[in-house]
C-alpha positions in Angstrom: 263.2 122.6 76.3 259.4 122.8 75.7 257.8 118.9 75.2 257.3 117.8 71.8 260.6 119.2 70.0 263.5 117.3 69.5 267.4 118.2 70.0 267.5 119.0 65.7 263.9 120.7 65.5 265.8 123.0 69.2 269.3 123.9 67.5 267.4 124.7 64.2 265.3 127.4 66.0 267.7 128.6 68.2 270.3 128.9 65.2 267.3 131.2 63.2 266.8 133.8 66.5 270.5 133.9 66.8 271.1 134.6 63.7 268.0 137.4 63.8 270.4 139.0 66.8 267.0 139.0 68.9 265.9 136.9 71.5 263.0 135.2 72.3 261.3 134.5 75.6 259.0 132.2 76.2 257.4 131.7 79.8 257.0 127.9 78.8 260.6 128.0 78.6 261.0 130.1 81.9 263.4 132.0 80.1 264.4 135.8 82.0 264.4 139.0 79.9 267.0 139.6 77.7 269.4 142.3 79.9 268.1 146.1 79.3 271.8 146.4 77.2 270.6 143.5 74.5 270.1 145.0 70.9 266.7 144.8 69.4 263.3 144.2 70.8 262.2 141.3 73.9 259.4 139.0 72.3 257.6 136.9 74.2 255.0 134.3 73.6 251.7 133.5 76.1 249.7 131.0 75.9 246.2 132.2 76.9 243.2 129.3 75.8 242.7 126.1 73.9 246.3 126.8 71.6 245.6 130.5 71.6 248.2 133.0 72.4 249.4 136.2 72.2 253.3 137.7 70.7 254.4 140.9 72.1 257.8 142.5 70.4 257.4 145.6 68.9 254.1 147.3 67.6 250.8 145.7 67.7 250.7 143.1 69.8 249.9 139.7 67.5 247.3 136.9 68.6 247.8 132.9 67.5 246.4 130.2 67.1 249.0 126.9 67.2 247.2 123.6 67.0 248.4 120.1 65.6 245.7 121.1 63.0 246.0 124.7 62.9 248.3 127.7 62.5 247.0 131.5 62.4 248.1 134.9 63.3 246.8 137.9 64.0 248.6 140.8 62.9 252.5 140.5 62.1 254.3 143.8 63.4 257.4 144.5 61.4 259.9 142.3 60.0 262.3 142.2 62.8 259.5 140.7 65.2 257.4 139.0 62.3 260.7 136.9 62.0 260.9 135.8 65.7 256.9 135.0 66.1 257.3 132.8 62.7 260.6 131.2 64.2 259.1 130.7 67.7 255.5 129.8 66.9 254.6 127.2 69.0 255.0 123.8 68.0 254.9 124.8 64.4 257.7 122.4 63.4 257.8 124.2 59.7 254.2 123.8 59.0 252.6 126.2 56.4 250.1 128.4 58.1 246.4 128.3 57.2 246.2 132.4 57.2 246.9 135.5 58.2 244.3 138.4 59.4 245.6 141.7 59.5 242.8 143.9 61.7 243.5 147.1 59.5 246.1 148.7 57.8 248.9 150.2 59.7 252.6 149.6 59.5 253.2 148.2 63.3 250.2 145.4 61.9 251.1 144.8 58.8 254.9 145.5 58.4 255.4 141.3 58.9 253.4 140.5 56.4 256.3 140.0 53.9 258.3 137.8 56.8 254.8 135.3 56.7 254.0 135.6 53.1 255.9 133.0 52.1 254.8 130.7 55.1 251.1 130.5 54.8 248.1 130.2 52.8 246.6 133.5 52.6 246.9 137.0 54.2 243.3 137.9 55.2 241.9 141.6 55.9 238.7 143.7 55.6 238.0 145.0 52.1 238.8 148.7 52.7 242.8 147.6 54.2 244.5 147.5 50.7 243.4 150.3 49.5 244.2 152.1 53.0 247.5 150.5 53.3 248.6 151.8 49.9 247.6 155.1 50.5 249.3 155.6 53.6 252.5 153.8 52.2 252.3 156.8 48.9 252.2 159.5 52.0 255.1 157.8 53.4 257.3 156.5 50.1 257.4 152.9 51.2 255.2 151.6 48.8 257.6 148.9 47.5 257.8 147.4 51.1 254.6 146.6 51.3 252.9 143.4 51.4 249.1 143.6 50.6 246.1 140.9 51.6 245.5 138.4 49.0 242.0 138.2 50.3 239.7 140.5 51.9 236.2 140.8 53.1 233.2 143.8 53.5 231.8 142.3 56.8 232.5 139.1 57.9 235.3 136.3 57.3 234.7 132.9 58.9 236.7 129.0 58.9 236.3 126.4 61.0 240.2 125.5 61.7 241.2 122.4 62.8 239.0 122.4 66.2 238.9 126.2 66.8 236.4 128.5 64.6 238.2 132.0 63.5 236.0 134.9 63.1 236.9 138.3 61.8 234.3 141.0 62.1 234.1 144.3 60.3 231.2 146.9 62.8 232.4 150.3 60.6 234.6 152.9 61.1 236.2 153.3 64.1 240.5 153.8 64.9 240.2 153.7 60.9 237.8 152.5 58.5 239.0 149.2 58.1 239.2 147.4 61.8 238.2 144.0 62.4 237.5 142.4 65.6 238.9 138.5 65.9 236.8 136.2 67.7 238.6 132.3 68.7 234.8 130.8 69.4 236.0 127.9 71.5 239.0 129.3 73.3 236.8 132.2 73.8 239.0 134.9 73.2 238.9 138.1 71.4 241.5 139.9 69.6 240.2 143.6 69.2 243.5 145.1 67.5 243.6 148.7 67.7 239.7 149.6 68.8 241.2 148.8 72.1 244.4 151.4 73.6 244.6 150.0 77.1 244.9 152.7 79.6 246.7 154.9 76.7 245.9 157.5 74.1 245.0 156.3 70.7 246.2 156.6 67.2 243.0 158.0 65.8 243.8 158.2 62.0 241.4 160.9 61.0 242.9 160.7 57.3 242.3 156.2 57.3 239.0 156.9 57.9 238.4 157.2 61.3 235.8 158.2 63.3 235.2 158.8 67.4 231.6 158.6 67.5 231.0 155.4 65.9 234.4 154.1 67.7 232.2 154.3 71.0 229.5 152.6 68.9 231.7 149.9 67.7 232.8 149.1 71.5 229.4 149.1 72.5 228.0 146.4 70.2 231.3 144.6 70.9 230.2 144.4 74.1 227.0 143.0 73.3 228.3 140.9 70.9 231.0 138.9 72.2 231.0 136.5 75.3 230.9 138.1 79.0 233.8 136.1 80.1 235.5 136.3 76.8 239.6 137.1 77.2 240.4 140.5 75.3 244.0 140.8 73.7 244.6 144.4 72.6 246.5 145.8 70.1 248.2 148.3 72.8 248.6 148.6 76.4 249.8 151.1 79.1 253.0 148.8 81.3 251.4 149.0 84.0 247.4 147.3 82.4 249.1 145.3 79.7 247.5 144.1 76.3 245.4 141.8 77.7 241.3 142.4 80.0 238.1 141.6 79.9 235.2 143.4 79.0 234.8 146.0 81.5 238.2 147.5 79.7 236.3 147.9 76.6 234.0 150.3 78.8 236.6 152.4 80.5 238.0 153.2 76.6 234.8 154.0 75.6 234.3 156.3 78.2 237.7 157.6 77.6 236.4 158.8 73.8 233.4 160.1 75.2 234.8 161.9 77.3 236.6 163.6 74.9 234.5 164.7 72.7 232.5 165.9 75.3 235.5 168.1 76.4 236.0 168.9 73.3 232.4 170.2 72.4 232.5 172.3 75.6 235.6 174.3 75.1 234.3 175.0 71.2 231.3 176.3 73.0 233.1 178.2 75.6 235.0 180.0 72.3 238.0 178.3 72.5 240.4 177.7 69.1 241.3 174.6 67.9 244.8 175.3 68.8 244.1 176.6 72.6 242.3 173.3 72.9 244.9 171.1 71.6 247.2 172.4 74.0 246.2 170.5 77.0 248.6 167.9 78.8 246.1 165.7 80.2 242.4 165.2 79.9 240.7 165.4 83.6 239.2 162.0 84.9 241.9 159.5 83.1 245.3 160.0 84.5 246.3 156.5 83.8 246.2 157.8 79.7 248.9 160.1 79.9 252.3 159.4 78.6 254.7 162.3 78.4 256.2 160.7 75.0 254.6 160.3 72.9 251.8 162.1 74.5 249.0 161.8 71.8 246.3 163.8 73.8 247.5 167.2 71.5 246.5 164.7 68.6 243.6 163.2 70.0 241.9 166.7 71.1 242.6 167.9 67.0 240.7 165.1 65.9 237.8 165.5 68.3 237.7 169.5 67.4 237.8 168.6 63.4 235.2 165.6 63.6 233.1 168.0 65.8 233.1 170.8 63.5 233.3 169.1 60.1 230.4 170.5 57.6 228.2 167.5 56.6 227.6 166.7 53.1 
């Protein structure tokens, strides 16, 4: 039983995940997975710095912040795994959390949103995300599921909580045009939400604003920015790399989106069609990328060709 929960505050949480169907594991708890026939997703809580975490379930992976004067998240998945983070924070005890920051739009980020409405202050993300969140929620008919930010920001959102400082960072487009980059200042970790695919290929939503060039910009002045021994969650990871690095990571993705663009640019000049391009399995020089389902390279390669030949103006 982890210290500082009592026998009623133990059955009350174990009684919610039950209920959920899902289990949780928690390495505090040195709980093993839940066996590979278990419905629903394995959650799992790790503690990383100074009452700062991480929550992996099912989507984008979700940072935290759980202090005896503090409570924040990151991201909130879908409702299934928002439920189990909320139930399982630690050391929450039923305290209202000081805010949620979504770092942009998409449904594995923001599909918990409606789970920790009701549980915290505010729901936090850069200005562009509700606008972008409704739009894609029109393409897909879900609009009444959705669960929008109650305050947003154009570049910067800042608070001193309890004895951490939370900041949230907008650099431009990048994975879309609404990412924000979460710095914990004392714990020294930084959440980089979807500008970081470790070791896979990317969602990059051409149509949410994205853009490839200034995605290897914004990992750049992340770089600069942000400590050089700073701890980098991610919003997705390849098994064998995980969702969590340091900086160098940042650098191998960025060379990962430069280097295909610059494949990209040299099959248009060899004369080769949008769809012969697309067609490729694997981009030479990152084997650890490739994923035979879903392989997004086809995806990634359309993008590069349609950024690389838009018309400006």
């Amino acid at each position: 039983m982890l210290r500082g929960m009592n026998r009623r505050d133990f059955l009350l949480r174990s009684s919610l995940l039950v209920s959920a169907g899902l289990l949780v594991r928690h390495p505090l708890r040195g709980q093993s997975p839940a066996p590979a026939a278990a419905a629903g997703p394995v959650a799992n809580f790790q503690p990383l710095r100074r009452h700062v975490g991480l929550f992996t379930g099912r989507g984008g992976t979700i940072g935290w912040l759980a202090s005896a004067d503090a409570l924040l998240v990151v991201d909130t998945q879908f409702p299934d795994t928002a439920a189990l983070c909320l139930a399982g924070l630690p050391g929450r005890g039923g305290r209202t959390l000081d805010a949620v920051l979504n770092t942009h739009h998409h449904g594995d980020h923001t599909g918990g949103n409606g789970i920790f409405k009701a549980a915290t202050k505010t729901i936090v993300a850069q200005a562009n995300v509700p606008r972008l969140q409704l739009a894609a929620a029109e393409r897909a008919g879900t609009v009444e599921k959705q669960v929008f930010a109650d305050q947003t920001f154009p570049d910067v959102w800042r608070r001193e909580l309890g004895d951490e400082v939370v900041t949230a960072q907008y650099f431009g487009p990048a994975h879309t045009s609404g990412d924000v980059i979460v710095h914990f200042e004392r714990a020294n970790v930084v959440h980089m939400g979807d500008l970081v695919f470790n070791r896979l290929y990317p969602v990059i939503d051409r149509i949410g604003g994205a853009s490839i060039r200034h995605w290897i910009t914004v990992l750049e002045e992340a770089v600069a920015t942000y400590p050089a021994d700073a701890t980098y969650i991610f919003g997705h990871g390849n098994a064998k790399f995980g969702v969590t690095g340091a900086r160098g990571d940042l650098l191998v993705f960025r060379d990962y989106l430069s280097g295909l663009l610059a494949h990209v640019e040299k099959e248009i000049a060899a004369g080769k069609s949008r769809d012969e391009i697309v067609a490729l399995e694997n981009l030479p020089g990152f084997p650890d990328y490739h994923q035979p389902r879903p392989n997004r390279l086809g995806a990634n390669l359309g993008v590069a060709y349609d950024e690389l030949t838009e018309k400006a103006g």
